[in-house]
C-alpha positions in Angstrom: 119.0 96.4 139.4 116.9 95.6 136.5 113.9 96.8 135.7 110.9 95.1 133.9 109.1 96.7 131.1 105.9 97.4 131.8 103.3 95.7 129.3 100.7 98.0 127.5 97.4 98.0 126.1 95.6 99.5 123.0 92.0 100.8 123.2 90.5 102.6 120.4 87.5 105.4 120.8 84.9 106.5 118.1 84.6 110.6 119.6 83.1 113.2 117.4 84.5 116.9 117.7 81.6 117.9 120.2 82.6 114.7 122.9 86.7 114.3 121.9 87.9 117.3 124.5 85.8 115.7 127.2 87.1 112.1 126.4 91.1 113.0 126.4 90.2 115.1 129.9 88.8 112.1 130.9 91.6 109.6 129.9 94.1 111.8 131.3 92.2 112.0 134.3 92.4 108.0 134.6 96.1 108.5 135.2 97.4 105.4 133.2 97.8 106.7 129.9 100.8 106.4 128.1 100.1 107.7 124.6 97.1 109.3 123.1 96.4 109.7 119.4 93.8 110.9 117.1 93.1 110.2 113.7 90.2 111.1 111.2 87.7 109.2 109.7 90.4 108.1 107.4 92.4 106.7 110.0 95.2 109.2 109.3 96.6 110.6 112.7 96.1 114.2 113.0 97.9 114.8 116.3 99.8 112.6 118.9 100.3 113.2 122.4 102.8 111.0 124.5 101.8 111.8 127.7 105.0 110.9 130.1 105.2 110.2 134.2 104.8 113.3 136.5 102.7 115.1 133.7 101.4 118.3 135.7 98.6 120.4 135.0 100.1 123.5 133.9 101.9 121.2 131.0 98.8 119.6 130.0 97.5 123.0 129.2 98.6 123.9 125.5 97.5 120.1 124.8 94.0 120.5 125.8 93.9 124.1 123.9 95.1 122.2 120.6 92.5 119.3 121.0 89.8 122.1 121.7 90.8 124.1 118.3 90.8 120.6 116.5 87.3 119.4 118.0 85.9 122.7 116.0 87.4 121.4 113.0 86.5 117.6 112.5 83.7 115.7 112.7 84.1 111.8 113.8 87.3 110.8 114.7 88.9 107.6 116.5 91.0 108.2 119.5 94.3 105.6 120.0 94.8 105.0 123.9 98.5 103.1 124.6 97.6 102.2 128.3 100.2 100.7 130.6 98.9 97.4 133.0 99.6 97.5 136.2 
């Protein structure tokens, strides 16, 4: 049995530290992202997520702490969404 790759899409998102944990909860919520990272206003990633199949709540936890503590910290930033296509 073979299986075909799944093609994937690249969307990029100007947040700024007071909208970026409501955007990533809101992503996550969509259900079809494959990878999530942030960078500066430098375009240098701070912090990368791969988010994997079966991704339960209790795991997304420590995530969404670290992208609260961050938004504190940083002003504008550019969010990197890998999507896959169905």
């Amino acid at each position: 049995m073979t299986r075909r790759k799944a093609k994937s899409t690249e969307e990029t998102i100007k947040a700024t530290g007071e909208t970026l944990l409501a955007k990533v909860k809101e992503l996550i919520a969509k259900g079809n992202v494959r990878h999530i990272s942030i960078k500066d206003k430098n375009n240098k990633t701070i912090v990368e997520f791969p988010m994997t199949l079966g991704v339960v709540a209790a795991a997304l936890t420590p995530m969404l702490a670290a992208i609260g503590a961050l938004a504190a910290l940083i002003g504008e930033c550019t969010i990197s969404v890998e999507r896959e296509e169905k």
